[in-house]
C-alpha positions in Angstrom: 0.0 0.0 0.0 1.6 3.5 -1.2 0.9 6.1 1.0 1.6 9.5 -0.1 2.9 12.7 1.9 2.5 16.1 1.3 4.2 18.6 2.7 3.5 22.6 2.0 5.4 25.3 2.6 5.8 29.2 2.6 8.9 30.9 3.8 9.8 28.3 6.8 13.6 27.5 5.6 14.2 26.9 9.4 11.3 24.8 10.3 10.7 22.5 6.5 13.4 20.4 7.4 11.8 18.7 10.5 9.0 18.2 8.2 10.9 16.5 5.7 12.9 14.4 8.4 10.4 13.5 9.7 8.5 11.7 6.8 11.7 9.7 6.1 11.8 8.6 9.7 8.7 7.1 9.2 9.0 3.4 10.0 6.7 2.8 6.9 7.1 1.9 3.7 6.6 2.4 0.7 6.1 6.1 0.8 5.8 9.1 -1.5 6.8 12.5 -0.8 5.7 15.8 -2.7 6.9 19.2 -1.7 5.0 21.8 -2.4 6.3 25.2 -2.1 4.0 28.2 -2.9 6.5 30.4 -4.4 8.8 31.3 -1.1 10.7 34.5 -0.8 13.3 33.4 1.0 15.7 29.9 0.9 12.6 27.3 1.4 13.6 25.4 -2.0 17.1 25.7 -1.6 16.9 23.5 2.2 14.6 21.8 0.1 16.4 20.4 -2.5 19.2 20.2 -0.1 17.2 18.1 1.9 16.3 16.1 -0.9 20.2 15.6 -2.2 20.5 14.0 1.0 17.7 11.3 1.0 17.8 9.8 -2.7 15.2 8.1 -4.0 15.3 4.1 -2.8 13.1 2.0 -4.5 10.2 2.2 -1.8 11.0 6.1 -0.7 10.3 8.5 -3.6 10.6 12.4 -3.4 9.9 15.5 -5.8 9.7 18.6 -4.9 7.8 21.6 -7.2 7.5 25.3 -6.5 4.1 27.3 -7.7 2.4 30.3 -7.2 -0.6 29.0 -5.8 -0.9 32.3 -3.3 -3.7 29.3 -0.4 -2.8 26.8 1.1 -5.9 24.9 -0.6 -4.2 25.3 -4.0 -0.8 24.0 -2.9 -2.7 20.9 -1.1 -5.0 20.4 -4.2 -1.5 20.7 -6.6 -0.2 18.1 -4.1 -3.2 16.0 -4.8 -2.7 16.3 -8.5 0.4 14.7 -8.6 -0.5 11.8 -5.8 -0.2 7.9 -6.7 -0.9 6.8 -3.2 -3.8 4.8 -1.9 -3.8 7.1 0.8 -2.9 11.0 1.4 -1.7 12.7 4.7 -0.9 16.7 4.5 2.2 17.7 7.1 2.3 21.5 6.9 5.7 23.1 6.7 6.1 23.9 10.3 4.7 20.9 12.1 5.8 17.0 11.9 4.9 13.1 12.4 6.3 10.6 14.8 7.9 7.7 13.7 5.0 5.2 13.7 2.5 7.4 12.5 2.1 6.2 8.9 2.2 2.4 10.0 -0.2 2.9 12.6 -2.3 4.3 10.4 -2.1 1.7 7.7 -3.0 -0.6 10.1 -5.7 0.9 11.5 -6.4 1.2 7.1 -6.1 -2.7 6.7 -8.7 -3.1 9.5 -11.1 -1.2 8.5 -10.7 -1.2 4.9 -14.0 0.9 4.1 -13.0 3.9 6.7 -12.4 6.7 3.8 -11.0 9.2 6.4 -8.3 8.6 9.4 -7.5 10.9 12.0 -5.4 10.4 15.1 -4.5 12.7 18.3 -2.2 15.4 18.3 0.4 17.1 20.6 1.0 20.8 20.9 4.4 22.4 21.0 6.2 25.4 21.2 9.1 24.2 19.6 10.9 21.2 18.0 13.1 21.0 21.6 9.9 21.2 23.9 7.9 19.2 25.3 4.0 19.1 24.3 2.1 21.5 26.3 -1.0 19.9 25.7 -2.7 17.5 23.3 -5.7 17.0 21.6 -9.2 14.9 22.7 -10.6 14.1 19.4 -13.8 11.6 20.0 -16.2 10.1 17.0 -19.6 9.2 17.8 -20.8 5.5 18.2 -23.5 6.4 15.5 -21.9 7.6 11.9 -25.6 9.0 11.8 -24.6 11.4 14.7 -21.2 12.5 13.0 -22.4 16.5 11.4 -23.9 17.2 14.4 -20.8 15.7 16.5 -17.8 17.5 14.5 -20.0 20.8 14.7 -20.5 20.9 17.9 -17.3 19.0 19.7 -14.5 19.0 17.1 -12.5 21.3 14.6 -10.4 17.8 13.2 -6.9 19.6 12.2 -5.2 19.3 8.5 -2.3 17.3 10.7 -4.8 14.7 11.8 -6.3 13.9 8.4 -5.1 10.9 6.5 -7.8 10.4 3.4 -7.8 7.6 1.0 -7.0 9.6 -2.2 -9.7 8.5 -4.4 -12.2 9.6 -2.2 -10.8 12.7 -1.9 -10.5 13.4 -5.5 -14.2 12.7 -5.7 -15.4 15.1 -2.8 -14.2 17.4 -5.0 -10.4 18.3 -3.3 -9.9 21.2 -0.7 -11.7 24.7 -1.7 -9.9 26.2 -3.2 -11.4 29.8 -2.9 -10.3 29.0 1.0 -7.6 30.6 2.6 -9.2 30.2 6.2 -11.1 27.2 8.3 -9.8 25.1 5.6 -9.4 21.7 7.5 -13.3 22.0 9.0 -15.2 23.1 5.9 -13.8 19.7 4.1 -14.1 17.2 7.2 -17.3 18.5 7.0 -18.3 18.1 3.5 -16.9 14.6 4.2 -19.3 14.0 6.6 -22.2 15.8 5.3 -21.9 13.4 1.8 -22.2 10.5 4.5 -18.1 9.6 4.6 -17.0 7.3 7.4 -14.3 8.9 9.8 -11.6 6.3 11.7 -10.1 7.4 14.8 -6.4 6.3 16.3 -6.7 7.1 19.6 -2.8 7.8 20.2 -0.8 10.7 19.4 1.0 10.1 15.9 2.0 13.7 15.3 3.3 17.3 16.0 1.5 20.6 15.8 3.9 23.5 16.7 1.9 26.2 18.2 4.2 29.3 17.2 4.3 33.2 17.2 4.3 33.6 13.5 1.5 30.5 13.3 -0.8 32.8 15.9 -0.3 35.9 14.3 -1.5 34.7 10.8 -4.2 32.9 12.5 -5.4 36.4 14.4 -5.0 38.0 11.4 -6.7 36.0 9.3 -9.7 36.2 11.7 -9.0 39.9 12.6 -9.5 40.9 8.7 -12.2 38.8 7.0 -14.6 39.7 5.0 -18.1 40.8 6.5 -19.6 38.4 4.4 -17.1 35.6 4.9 -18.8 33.3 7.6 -22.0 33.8 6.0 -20.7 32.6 2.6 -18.8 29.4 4.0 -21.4 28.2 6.5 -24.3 28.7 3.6 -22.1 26.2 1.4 -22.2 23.8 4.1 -25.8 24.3 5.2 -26.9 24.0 1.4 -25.0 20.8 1.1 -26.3 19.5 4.6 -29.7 20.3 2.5 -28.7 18.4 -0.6 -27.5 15.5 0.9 -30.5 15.2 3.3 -28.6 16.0 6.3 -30.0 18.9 7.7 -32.3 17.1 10.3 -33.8 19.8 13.0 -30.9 18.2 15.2 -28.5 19.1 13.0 -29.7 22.8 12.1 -29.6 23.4 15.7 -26.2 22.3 15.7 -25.0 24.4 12.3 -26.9 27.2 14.5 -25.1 27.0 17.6 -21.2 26.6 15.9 -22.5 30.1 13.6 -23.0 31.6 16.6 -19.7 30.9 18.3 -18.3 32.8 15.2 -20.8 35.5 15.7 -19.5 35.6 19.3 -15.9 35.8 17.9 -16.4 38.4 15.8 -17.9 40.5 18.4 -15.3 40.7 19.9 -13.1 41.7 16.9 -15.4 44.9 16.7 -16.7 43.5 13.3 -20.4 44.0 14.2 -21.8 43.4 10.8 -20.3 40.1 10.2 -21.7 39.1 13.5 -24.8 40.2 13.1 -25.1 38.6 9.5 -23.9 35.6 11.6 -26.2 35.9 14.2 -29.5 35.8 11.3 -28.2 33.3 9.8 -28.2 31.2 12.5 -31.9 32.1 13.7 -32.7 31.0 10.0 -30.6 27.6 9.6 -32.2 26.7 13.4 -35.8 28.1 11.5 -36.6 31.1 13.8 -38.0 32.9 11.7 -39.5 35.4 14.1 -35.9 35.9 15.7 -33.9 36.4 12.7 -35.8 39.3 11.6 -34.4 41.3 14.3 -31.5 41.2 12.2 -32.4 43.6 9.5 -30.2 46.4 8.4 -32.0 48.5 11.2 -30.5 46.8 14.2 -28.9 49.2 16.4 -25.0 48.1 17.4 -25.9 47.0 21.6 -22.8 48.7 24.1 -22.2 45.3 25.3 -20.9 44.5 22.1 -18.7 47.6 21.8 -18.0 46.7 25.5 -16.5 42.7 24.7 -14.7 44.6 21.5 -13.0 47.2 23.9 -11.9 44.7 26.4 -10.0 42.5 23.7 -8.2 45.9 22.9 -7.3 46.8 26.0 -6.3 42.8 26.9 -3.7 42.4 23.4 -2.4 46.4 24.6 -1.6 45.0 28.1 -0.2 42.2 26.6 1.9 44.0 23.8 3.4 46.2 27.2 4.7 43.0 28.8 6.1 41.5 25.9 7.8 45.5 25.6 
């Protein structure tokens, strides 16, 4: 069984080489790697191909490496896709990496369930490649598939470096969305889920996510400068599928409703009180409250315990910013 690797990366020449080792550590094989850099600025390729001069191909490791300007992360996954033989797919970003037995543990768990489409496993957090794991994740499925929208919506966000898809079936859910550059890894673990795919868990941590400054900051400023109609547009998509595939059970609407409004609640506090209030009707719609979402309208007055939660967040990252100082 081939299992292919992808790894994708954007101006980390100091962190892609953990990434790379740590796919040839892998006590698996055969495996194929792809590299997929997204045009970097500064020496990515060059550790790269270094990297790569270092590790030739053997006749069950295989390696290539290919630089585009793909500008999302989706794109760079999705050209990773393209060029996949494996029966199976695994994404390890750029600054993040597997443990040994990851990929065997895995294609075990494959070989014993041979009809699970999707496999995730548990993950450790870390500051760095020389710490230890500050914390770790507590993924849990449901015992019911049935159960499994309302489940991931409501309990799980189920990380790129969790998600080990059989290729094929990812190929025919249509790849990652491409018009994405945010909330990636939930919008297609949800479409998964919403077409009726089966999810596998490993209950053991197999890899690495590094929880680092430059990671946050283009995580808060992704968040801190979306769209007003962002949310809107990517929880519609997954409502309207949840509707097309005959998944949007009253249980489920409740639950699309609630995870809405957790954004909504977000945003608040961002000071982006249109995209929260967009959220918020939207969310009285999906849940069909129809009364309640039409307080919503373009006339609704801004409430100062909104502008309150928005001015604490200020004044928490200022206090913050003086103690870093």
């Amino acid at each position: 069984m081939l299992i292919t690797l992808v790894v994708n990366c954007y101006n980390r020449a100091n962190m892609v080489r953990t990434a790379l080792d740590s796919v040839w550590n892998q006590t698996y094989r055969p495996i194929e790697l792809i590299i997929v850099d997204d045009e970097s600025k500064d020496n990515t390729m060059e550790v790269v191909e270094q990297w790569r001069s270092e590790h030739p191909d053997t006749k069950d490791f295989t390696s290539i490496a290919k630089s585009f300007p793909n500008g999302k992360p989706s794109l760079s996954r999705n050209r990773g896709l393209e060029l996949a033989h494996g029966d199976y797919i695994q994404f390890v970003d750029d600054d993040d990496w597997i443990y040994p037995n990851a990929v065997q543990t895995k294609v075990d768990y494959a070989k014993q369930h041979p009809n699970c489409e999707l496999i995730v496993h548990q993950l450790d957090y870390y500051h760095d490649v020389n710490s230890k794991p500050f914390t770790s994740t507590h993924i849990s499925l449901p015992d019911d598939p049935k159960d499994m929208v309302e489940h991931l919506l409501r309990h799980e966000c189920l990380l790129v470096a969790t998600l080990m898809f059989k290729t094929d079936v990812l190929r025919a859910i249509g790849a990652w969305k491409a018009d994405l550059f945010f909330a990636m890894d939930m919008e297609i673990t949800m479409r998964h889920a919403i077409r009726g795919g089966s999810i596998g868990l490993v209950n053991q941590s197999l890899g690495a996510y590094r929880f680092h400054t430059t990671g946050r900051r283009q995580c808060t400023t992704y968040r801190d400068r979306l769209p007003d109609d962002f949310l809107v547009n990517y929880w519609n998509h997954l409502v309207n599928l949840a509707v097309q595939y005959g998944c949007d059970s009253q249980v489920n609407r409740e639950a699309f409703a609630w995870r809405i409004r957790v954004d909504a609640q977000d945003q608040i506090t961002r000071g982006h009180y249109n995209c929260a209030r967009l959220c918020f009707q939207l969310a009285d719609t999906v849940a069909n409250h129809t009364e309640d979402a039409r307080k919503w309208d373009d006339n609704f007055s801004v409430p100062f315990s909104w502008r309150l939660l928005a001015m604490k967040r200020k004044l928490k990252n200022y206090v913050k910013s003086l103690l870093k100082a």
